[in-house]
N, C-alpha and C positions, 0 to 999 in steps of 0.2 A: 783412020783414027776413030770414027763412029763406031766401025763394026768390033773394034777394039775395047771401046768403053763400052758399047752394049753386053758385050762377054764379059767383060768383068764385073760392069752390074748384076747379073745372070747368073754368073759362080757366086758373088755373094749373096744373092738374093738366095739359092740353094743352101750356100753355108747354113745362113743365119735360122733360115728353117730348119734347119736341121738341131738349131741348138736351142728352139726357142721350147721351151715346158709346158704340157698339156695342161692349160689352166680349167677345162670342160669339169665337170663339178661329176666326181663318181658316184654311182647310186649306195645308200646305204648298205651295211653285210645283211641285214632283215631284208631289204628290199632284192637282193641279190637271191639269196636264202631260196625267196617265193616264187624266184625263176625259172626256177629246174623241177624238172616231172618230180610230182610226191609219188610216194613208195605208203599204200590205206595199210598193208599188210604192217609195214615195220611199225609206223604211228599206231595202229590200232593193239599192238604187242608193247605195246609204252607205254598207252593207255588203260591195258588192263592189266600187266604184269610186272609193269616200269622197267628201269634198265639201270643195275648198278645203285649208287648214289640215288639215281632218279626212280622215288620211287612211285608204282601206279597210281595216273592221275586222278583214275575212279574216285579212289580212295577220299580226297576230299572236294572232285568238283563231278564225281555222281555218274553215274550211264549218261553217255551220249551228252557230257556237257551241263549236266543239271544238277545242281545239288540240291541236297535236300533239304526241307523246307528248315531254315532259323538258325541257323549255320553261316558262320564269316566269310564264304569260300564264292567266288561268281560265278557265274551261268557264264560258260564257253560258247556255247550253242548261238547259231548263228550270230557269234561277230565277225569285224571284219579280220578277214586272213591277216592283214596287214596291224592290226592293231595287238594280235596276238602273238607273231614275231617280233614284234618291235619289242612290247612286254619280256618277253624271253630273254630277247637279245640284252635288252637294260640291265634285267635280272643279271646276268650271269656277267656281265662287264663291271657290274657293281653301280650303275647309272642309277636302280632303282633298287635299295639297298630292302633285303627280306632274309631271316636267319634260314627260312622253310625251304624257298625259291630259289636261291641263290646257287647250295648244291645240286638239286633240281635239275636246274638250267647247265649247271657249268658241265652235269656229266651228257649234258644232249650234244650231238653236230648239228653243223649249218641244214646239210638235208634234212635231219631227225626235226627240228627245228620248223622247218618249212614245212615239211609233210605234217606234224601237227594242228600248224594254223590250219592248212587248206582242209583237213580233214573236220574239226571243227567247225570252220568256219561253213563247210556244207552242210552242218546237221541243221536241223528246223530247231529254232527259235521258240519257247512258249509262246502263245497267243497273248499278244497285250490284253490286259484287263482293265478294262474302265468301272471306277467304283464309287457309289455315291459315301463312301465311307473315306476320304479324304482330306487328312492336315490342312486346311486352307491357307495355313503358312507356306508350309511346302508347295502347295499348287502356284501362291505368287511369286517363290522366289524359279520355280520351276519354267513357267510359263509368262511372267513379267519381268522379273527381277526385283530392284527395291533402288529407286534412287536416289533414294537421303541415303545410302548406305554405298554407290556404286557401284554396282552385283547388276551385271545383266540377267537376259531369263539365260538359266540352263540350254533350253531350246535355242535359241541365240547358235549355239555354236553346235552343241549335241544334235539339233535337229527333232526328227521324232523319236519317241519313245521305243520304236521296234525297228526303226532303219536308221536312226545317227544319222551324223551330222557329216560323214566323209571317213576313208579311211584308218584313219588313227583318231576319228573322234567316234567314241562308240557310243550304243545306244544306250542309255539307261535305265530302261524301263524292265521289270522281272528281275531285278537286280535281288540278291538279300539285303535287308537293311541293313545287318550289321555288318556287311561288307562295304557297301558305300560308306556308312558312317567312319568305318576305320581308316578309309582312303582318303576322305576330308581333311578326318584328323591330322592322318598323316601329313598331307598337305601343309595344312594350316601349323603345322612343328616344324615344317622341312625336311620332314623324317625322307618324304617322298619327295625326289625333285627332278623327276625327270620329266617334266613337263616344258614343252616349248616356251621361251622367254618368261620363264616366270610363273605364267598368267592364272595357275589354277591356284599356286603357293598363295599370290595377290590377294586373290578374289576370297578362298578359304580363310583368310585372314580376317575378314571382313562379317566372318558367320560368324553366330554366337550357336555355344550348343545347342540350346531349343532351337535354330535354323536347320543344324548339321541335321539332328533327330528327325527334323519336320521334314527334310530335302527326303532324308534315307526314305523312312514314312510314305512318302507320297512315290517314289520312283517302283519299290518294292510293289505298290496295288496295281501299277499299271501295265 
């Protein structure tokens, strides 16, 4: 009778496994993307000749990731691989909604995709600059924050200026101003919302434009 009910314990214990659903959490399609050998040849033929729809990145974000100086477009160059798929990824899902980016994005693959980030994400960085010519607004909401307003520092989560704060937190230091500024904006309208819980939508709410101006301001010298 034991060896009876242990078997049939046993086949069901078998069954039930067999029926139960992988509840293990899949890694993102950006995170997958950045799995597989990049291809510098086909990225680098994207980058200066585009593809289709997508057309060369040069065009507004500069050789090797840099654009040029006073211009809305951000420095590629050395961010994190991970921050710059994920950006695509958004783009072309419609997660982070852009008339420019959107077709951009949508005519890249997951490879084409990946091999971007990782190709960028190797190139050298400009040199942070430290400058005694700095918004003193922008330096505390930068480096303090403001809490009659609750606005941590930027650093807070970004980190430094030239290495961020983690993979999808990037750095914002050499940034163009008028590019931070329009991602504020963006924020603080909801134009932009693909930010985790909320918190940048939150916090942008909270600036007034002489803050957005003084953030852009101070992050550009550095």
């Amino acid at each position: 009778m034991r060896a009876t009910l242990l078997l049939y314990v046993g086949a069901a214990s078998v069954s039930m496994a067999a029926g139960v659903p992988d509840f293990s959490r899949q890694p993102p399609q950006w995170q997958v993307a950045l799995s597989k050998p990049a291809n510098d040849d086909v990225a680098k033929n994207i980058i200066a000749n585009g593809k289709g729809a997508a057309t060369a990145c040069v065009g507004c974000h500069g050789a090797n990731g840099l654009p040029a100086a006073g211009v809305p477009f951000p420095r590629l160059a050395g961010l994190p691989s991970e921050y710059i798929a994920k950006q695509l990824f958004d783009y072309r899902d419609g997660t982070r909604p852009n008339a420019v980016m959107a077709p951009i994005a949508t005519a890249l693959t997951d490879p084409e995709i990946g091999s971007l980030a990782l190709l960028y994400s190797s190139q050298r960085a400009p040199a942070v600059k430290s400058s005694p010519v700095t918004v003193r607004r922008g330096a505390q909401l930068a480096r303090e924050g403001d809490n009659a307003l609750a606005i941590p520092a930027c650093a807070d989560c970004h980190g430094g200026d030239d290495i961020g704060g983690g993979p999808i937190l990037p750095p914002l230091g050499a940034q163009p101003s008028a590019y931070t500024t329009a991602q504020l904006v963006a924020f603080k309208s909801g134009e932009r919302h693909n930010d985790e819980a909320a918190v940048m939508r939150e916090l942008a709410k909270r600036l007034s434009d002489a803050d957005i101006e003084a953030i852009a301001a101070y992050f550009e010298k550095r």
